[in-house]
N, C-alpha and C positions, 0 to 999 in steps of 0.2 A: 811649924813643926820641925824640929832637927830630929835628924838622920843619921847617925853615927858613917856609916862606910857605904856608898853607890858605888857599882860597877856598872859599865857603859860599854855596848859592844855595836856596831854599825860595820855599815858598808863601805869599802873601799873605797867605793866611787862618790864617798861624801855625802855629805845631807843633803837634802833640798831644805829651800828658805823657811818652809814650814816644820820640817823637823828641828832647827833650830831653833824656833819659837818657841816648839814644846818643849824641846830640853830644856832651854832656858826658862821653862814654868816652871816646870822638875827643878832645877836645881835652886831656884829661888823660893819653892816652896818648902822643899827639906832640909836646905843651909847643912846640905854635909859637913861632916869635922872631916872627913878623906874624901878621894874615890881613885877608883882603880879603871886603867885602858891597857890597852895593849901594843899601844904604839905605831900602828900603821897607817900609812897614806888615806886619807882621807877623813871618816867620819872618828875617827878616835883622832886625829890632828886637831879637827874642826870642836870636837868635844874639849881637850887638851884648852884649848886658847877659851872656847867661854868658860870654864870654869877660873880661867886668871883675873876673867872681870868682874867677878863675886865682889860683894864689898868685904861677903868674912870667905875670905878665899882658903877653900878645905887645901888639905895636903895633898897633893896629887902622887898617884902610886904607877909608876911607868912598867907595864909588863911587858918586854919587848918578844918579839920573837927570833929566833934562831936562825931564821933565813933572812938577811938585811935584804932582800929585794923588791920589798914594799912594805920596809919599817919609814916611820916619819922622823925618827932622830928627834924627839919632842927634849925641846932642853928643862930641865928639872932647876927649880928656882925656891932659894929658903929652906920650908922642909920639906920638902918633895923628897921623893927615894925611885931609883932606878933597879927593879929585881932583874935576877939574873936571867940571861936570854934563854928560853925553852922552846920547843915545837909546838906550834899553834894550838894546839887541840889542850894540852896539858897547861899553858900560859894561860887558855880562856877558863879552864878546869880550875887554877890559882886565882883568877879574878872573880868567880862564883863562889869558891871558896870565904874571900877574904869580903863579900860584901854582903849588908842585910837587904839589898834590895838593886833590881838590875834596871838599867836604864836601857833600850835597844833603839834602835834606827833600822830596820832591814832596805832592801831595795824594794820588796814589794812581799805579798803571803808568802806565808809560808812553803819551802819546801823539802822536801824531805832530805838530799846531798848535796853535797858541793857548796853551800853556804854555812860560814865560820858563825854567823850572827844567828841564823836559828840554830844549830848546834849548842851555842851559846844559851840562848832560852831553853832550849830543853833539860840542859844542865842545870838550872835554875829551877827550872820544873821540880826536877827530883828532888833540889835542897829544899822546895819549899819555901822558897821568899818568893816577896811582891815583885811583881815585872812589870812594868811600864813601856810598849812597845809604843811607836811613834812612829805613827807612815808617810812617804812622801808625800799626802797629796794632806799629811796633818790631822790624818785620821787618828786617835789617841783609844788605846786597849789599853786597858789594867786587870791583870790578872793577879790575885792570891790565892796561894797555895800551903798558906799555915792554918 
């Protein structure tokens, strides 16, 4: 099945080996033509690089944020495109926007502040696309909302 655009949002603190397995089933099972990250340290870096070893390697869309103190500087390669640096919350706002279905990594459930990754789902919530949340221990939720 291809995918036109995935968005991908995670934790900081990177994936565990089991969330890379999943995404890496996600991405080889919807052979996106894009996707969109946000650029920071850890699990949007780690996302960043499995999607370069696609064999049809979608266009990667680099969302950075406006405070470089835990962007990953992910270098843009071919058609890759770099949008313009915004505050967290509005950059994850542009990556919900521009995709028909979200990829996520949280560090663990759900909670209500302070994490950028479920902020991110719930923003998804409301547009109404498919979410694919992916837990460290490889637990795999799919949630539709169309």
């Amino acid at each position: 099945m291809i995918l036109t655009s995935l968005g991908f949002s995670g934790t900081q603190d990177g994936m565990s080996t089991k969330q890379k397995d999943g995404v890496w089933s996600v991405l080889q099972a919807f052979q996106p033509e894009e996707v969109h990250h946000g650029d920071c340290i850890g699990s949007d870096e780690d996302f960043h690089y499995l999607c370069r070893e696609l064999v049809s390697r979608p266009d990667i869309h680099i969302h950075p944020p406006d405070n470089p103190s835990k962007r990953a500087f992910c270098e843009p390669v071919l058609k890759d495109f770099i949008h313009l640096e915004k505050p967290y919350m509005k950059r994850n706002d542009d990556i919900v926007a521009d995709s028909h279905a979200l990829v996520a990594t949280p560090k663990g459930e759900e909670v209500r502040r302070g994490s950028g990754t479920w902020a991110t789902i719930r923003r998804a919530r409301k547009k109404g696309i498919p979410i694919y949340i992916i837990y460290p221990d490889g637990r795999f939720e799919q949630e539709s909302w169309a």
